[in-house]
PyMOL Python script that loads the backbone (N, CA, C, O; Angstrom):
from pymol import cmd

cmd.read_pdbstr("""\
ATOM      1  N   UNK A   1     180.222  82.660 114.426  1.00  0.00           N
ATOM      2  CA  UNK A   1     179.220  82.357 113.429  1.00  0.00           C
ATOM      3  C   UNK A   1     179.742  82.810 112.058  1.00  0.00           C
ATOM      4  O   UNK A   1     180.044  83.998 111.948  1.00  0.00           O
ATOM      5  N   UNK A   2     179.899  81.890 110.865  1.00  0.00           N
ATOM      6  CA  UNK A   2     180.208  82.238 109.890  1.00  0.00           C
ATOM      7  C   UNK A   2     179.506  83.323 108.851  1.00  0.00           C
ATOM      8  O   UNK A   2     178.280  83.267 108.946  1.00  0.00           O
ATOM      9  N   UNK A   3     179.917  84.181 107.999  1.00  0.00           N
ATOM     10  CA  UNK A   3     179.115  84.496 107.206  1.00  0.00           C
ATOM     11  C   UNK A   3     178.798  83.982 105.558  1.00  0.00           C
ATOM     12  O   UNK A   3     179.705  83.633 104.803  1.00  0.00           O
ATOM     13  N   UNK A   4     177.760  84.003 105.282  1.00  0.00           N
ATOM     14  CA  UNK A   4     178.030  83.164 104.214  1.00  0.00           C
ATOM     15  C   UNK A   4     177.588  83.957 102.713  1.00  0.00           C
ATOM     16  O   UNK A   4     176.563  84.399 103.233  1.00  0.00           O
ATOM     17  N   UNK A   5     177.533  84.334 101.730  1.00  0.00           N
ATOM     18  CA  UNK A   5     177.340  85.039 100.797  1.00  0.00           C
ATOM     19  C   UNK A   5     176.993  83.946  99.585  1.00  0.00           C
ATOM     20  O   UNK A   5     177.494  82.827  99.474  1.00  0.00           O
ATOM     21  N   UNK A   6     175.952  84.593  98.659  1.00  0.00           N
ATOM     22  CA  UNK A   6     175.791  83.956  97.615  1.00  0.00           C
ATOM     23  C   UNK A   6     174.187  83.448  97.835  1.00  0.00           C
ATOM     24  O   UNK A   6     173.369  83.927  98.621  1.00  0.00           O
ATOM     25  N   UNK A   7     173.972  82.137  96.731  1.00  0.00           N
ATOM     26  CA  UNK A   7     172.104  81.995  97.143  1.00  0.00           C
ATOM     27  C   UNK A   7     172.401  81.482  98.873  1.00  0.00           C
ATOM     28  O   UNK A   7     173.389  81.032  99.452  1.00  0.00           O
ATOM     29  N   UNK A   8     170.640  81.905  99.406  1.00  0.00           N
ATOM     30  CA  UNK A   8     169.913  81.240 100.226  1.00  0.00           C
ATOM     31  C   UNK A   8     169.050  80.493 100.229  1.00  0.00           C
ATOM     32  O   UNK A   8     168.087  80.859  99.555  1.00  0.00           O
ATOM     33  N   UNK A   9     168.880  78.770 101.117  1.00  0.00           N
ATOM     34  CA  UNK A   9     168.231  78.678 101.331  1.00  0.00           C
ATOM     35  C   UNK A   9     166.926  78.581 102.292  1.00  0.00           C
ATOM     36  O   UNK A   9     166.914  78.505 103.521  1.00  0.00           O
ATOM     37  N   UNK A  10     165.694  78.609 101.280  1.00  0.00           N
ATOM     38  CA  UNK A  10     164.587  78.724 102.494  1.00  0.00           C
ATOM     39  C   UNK A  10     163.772  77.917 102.068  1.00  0.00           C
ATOM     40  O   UNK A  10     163.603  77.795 100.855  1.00  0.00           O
ATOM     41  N   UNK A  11     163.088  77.190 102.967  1.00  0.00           N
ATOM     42  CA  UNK A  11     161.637  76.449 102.495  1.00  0.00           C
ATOM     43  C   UNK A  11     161.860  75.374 100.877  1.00  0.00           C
ATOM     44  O   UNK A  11     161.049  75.109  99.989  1.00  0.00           O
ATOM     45  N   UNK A  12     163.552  74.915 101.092  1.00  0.00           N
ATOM     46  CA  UNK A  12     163.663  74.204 100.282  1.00  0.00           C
ATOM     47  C   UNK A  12     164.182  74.669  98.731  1.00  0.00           C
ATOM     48  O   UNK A  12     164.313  73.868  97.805  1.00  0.00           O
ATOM     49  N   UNK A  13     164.484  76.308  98.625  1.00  0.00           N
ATOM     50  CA  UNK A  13     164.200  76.477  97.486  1.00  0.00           C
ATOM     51  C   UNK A  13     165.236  77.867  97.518  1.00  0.00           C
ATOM     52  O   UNK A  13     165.137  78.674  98.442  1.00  0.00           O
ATOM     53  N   UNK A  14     166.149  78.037  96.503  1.00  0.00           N
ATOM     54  CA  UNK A  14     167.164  78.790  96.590  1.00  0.00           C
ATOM     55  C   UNK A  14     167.114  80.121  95.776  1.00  0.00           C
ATOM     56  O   UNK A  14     166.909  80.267  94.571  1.00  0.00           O
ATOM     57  N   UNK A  15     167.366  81.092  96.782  1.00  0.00           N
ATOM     58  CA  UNK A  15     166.945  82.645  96.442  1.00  0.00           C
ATOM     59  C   UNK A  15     168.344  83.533  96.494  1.00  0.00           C
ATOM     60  O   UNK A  15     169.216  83.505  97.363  1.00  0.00           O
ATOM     61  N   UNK A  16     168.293  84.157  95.546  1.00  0.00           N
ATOM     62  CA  UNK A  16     169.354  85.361  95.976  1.00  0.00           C
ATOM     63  C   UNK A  16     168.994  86.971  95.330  1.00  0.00           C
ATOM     64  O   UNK A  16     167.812  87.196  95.069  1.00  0.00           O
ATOM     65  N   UNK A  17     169.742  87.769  95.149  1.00  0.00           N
ATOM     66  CA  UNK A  17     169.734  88.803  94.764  1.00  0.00           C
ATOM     67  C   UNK A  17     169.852  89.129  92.941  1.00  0.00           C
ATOM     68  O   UNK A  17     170.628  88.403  92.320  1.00  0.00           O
ATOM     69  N   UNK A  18     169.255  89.960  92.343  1.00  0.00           N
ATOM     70  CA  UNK A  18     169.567  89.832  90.884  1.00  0.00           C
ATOM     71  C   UNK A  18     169.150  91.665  90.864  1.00  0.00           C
ATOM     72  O   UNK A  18     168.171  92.205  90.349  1.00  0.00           O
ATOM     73  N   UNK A  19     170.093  92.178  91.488  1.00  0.00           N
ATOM     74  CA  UNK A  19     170.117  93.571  91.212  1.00  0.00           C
ATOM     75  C   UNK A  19     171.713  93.837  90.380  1.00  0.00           C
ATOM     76  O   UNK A  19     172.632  93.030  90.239  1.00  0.00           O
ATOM     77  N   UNK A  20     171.631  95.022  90.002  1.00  0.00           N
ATOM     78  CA  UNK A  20     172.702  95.442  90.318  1.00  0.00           C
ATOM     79  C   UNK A  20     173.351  97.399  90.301  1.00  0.00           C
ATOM     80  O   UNK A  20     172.639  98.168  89.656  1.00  0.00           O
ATOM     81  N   UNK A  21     174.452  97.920  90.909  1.00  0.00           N
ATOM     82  CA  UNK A  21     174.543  99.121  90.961  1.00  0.00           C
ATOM     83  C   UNK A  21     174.356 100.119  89.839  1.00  0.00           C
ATOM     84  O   UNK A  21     174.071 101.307  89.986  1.00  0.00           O
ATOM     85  N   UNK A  22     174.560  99.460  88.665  1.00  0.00           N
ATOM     86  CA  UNK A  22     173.440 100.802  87.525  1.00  0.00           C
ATOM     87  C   UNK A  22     172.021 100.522  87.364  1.00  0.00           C
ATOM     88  O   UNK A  22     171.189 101.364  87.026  1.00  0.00           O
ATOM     89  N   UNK A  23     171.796  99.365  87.609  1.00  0.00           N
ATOM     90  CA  UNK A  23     170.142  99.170  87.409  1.00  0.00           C
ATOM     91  C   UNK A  23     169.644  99.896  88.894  1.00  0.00           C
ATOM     92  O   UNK A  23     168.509 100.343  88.725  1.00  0.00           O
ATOM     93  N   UNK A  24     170.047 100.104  90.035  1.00  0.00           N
ATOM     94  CA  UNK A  24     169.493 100.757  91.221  1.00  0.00           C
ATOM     95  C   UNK A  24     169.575 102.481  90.940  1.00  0.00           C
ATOM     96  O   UNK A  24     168.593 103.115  91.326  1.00  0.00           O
ATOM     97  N   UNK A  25     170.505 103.118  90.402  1.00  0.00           N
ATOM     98  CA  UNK A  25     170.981 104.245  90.058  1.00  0.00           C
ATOM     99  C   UNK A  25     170.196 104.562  89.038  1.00  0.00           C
ATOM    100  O   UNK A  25     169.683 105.676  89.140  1.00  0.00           O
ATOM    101  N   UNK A  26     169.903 103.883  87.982  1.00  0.00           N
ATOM    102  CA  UNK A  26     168.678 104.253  86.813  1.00  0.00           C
ATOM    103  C   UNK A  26     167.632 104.219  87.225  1.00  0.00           C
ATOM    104  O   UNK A  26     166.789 105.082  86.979  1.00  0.00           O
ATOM    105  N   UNK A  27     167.462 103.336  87.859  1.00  0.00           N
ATOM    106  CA  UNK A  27     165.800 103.363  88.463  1.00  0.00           C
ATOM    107  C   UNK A  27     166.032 104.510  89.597  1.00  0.00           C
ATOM    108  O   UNK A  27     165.187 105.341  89.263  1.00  0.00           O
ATOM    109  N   UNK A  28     166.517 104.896  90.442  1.00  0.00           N
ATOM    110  CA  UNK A  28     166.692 106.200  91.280  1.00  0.00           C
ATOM    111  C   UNK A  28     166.394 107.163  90.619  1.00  0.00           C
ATOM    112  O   UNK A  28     165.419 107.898  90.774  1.00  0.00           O
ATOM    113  N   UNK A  29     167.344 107.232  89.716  1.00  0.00           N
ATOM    114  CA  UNK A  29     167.456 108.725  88.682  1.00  0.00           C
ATOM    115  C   UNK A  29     165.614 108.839  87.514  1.00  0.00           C
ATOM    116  O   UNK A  29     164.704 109.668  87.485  1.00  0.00           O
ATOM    117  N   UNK A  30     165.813 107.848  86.947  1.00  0.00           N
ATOM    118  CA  UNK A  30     163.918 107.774  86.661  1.00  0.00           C
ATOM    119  C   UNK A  30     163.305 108.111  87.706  1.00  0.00           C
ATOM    120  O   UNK A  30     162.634 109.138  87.606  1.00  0.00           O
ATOM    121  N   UNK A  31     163.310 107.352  89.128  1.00  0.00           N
ATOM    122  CA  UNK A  31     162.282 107.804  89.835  1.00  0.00           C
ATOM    123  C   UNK A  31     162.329 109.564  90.170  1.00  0.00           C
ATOM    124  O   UNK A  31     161.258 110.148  90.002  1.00  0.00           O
ATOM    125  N   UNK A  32     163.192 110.162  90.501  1.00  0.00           N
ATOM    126  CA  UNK A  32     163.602 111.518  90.945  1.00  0.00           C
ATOM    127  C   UNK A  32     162.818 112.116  89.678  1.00  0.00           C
ATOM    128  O   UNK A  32     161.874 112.888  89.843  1.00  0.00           O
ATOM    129  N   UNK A  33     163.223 111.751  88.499  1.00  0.00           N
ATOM    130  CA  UNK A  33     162.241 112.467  86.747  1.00  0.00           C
ATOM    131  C   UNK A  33     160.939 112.808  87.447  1.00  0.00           C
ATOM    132  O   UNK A  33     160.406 113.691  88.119  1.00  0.00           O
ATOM    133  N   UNK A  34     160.717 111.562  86.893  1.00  0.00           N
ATOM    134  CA  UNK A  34     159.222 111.176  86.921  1.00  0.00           C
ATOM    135  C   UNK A  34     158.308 111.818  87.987  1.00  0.00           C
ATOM    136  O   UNK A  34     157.207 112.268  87.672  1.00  0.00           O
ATOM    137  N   UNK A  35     158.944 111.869  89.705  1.00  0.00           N
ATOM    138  CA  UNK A  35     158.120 112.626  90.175  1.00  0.00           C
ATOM    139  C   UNK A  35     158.518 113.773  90.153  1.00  0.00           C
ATOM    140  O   UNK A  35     157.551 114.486  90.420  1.00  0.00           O
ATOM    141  N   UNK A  36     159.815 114.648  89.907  1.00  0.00           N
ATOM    142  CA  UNK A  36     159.789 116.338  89.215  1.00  0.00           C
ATOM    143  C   UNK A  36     158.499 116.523  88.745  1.00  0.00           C
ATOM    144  O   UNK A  36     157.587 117.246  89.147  1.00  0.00           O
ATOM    145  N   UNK A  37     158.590 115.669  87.735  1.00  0.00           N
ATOM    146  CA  UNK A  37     157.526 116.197  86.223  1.00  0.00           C
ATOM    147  C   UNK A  37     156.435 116.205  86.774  1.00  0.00           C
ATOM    148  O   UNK A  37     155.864 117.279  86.583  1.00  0.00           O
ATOM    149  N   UNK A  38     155.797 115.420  87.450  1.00  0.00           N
ATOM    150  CA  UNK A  38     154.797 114.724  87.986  1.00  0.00           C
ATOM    151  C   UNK A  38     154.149 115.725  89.705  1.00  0.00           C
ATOM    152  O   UNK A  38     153.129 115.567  90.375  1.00  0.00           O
ATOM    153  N   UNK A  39     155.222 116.607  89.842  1.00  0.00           N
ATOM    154  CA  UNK A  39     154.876 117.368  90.766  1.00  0.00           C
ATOM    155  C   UNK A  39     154.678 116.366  92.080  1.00  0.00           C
ATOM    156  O   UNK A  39     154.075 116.725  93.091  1.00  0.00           O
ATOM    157  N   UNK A  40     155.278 115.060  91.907  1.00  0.00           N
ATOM    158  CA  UNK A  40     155.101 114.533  93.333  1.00  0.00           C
ATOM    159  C   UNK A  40     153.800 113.230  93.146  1.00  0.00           C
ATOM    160  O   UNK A  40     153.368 112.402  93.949  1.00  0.00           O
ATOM    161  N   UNK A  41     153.576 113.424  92.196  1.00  0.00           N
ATOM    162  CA  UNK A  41     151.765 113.133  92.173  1.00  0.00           C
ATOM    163  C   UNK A  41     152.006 111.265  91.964  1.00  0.00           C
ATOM    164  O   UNK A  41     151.146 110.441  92.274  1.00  0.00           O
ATOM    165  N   UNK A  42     153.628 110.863  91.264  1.00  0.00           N
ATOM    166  CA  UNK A  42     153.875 109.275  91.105  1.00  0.00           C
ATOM    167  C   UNK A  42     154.968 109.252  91.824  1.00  0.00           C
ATOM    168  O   UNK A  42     155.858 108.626  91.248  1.00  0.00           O
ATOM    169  N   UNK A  43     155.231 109.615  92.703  1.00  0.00           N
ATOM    170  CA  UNK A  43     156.016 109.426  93.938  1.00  0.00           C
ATOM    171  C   UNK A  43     155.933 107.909  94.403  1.00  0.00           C
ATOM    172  O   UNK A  43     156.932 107.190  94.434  1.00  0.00           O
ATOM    173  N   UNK A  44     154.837 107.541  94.712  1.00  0.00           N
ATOM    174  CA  UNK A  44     154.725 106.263  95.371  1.00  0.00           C
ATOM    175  C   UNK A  44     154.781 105.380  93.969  1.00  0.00           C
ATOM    176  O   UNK A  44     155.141 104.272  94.366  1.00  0.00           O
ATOM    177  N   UNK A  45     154.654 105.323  92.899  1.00  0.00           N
ATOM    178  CA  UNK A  45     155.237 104.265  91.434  1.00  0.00           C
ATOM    179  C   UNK A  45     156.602 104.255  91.910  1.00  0.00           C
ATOM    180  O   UNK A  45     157.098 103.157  92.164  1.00  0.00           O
ATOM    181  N   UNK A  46     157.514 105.653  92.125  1.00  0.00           N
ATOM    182  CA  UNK A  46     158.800 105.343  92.154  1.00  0.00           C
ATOM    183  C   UNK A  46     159.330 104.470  92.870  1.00  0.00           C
ATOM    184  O   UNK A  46     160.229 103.662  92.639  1.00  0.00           O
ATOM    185  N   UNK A  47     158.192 104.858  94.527  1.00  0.00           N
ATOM    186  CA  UNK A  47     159.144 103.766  95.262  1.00  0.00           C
ATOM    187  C   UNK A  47     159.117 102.455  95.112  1.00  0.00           C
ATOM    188  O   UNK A  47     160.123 101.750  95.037  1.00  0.00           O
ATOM    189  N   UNK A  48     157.828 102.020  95.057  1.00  0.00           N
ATOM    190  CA  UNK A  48     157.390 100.758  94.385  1.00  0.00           C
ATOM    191  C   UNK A  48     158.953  99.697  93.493  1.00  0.00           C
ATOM    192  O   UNK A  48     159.573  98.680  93.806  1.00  0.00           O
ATOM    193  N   UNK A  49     159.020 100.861  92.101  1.00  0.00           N
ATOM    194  CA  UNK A  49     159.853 100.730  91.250  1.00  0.00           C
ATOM    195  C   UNK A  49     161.690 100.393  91.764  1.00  0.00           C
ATOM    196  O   UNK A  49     162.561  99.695  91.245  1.00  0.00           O
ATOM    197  N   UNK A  50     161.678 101.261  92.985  1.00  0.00           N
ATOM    198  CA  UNK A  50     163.091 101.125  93.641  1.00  0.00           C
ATOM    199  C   UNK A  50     162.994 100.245  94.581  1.00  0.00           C
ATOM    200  O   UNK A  50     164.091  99.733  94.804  1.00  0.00           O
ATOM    201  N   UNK A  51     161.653  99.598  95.626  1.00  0.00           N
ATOM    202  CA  UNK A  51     161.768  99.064  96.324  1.00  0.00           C
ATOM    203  C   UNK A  51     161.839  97.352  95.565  1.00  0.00           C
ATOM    204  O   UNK A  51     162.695  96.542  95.922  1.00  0.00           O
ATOM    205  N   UNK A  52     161.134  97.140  94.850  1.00  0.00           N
ATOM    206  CA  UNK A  52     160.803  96.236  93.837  1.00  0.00           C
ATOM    207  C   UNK A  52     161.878  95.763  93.604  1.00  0.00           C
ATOM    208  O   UNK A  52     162.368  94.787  94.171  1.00  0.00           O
ATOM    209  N   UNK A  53     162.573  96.695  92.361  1.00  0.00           N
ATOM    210  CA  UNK A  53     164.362  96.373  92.369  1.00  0.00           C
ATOM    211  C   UNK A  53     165.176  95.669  93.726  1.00  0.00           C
ATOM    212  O   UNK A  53     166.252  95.214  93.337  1.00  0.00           O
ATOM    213  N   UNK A  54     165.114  95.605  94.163  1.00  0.00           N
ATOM    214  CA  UNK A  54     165.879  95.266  95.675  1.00  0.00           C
ATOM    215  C   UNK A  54     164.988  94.154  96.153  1.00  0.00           C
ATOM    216  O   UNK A  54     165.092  93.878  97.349  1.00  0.00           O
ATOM    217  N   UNK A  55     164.260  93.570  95.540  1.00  0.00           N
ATOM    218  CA  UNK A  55     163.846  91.866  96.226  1.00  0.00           C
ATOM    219  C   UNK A  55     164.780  90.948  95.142  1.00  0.00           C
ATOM    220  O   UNK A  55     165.296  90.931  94.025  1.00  0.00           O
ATOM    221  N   UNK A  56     164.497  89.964  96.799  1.00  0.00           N
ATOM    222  CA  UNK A  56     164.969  88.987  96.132  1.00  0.00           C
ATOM    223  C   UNK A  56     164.471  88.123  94.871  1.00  0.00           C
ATOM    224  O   UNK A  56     163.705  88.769  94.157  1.00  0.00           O
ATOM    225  N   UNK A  57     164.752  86.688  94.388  1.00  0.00           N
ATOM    226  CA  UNK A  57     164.608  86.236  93.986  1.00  0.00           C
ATOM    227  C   UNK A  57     164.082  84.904  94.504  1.00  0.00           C
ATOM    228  O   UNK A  57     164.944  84.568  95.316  1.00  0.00           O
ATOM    229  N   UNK A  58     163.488  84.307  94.492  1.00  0.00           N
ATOM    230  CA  UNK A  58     162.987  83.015  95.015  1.00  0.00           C
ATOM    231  C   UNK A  58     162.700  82.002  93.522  1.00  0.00           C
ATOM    232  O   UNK A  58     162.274  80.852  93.628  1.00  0.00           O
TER     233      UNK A  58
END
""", "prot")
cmd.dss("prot")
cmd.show_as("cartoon", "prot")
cmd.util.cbc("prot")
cmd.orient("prot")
């Protein structure tokens, strides 16, 4: 089975990835801030914020 890299398609309509390794690392490093400061309390914004980063595109 081949592998194939680059867009996918699905449902007619072509998706790929639009991250990249300093935009994941900034948003990491913000998120780690933010809940320091925050005592934990926007913990779940961060992940949101990092999980968010990491969808695709459709």
């Amino acid at each position: 089975m081949p592998v194939e890299f680059g867009a996918l398609t699905k449902y007619g309509r072509s998706s790929f990835f639009d991250g990249g390794l300093f935009e994941w690392i900034g948003w990491s490093i913000l998120g780690f801030i933010v809940t320091a400061f925050s005592l934990g309390i926007l913990y779940p914004w961060a992940l949101v914020m990092v999980y968010g980063w990491k969808m695709l595109v459709y």
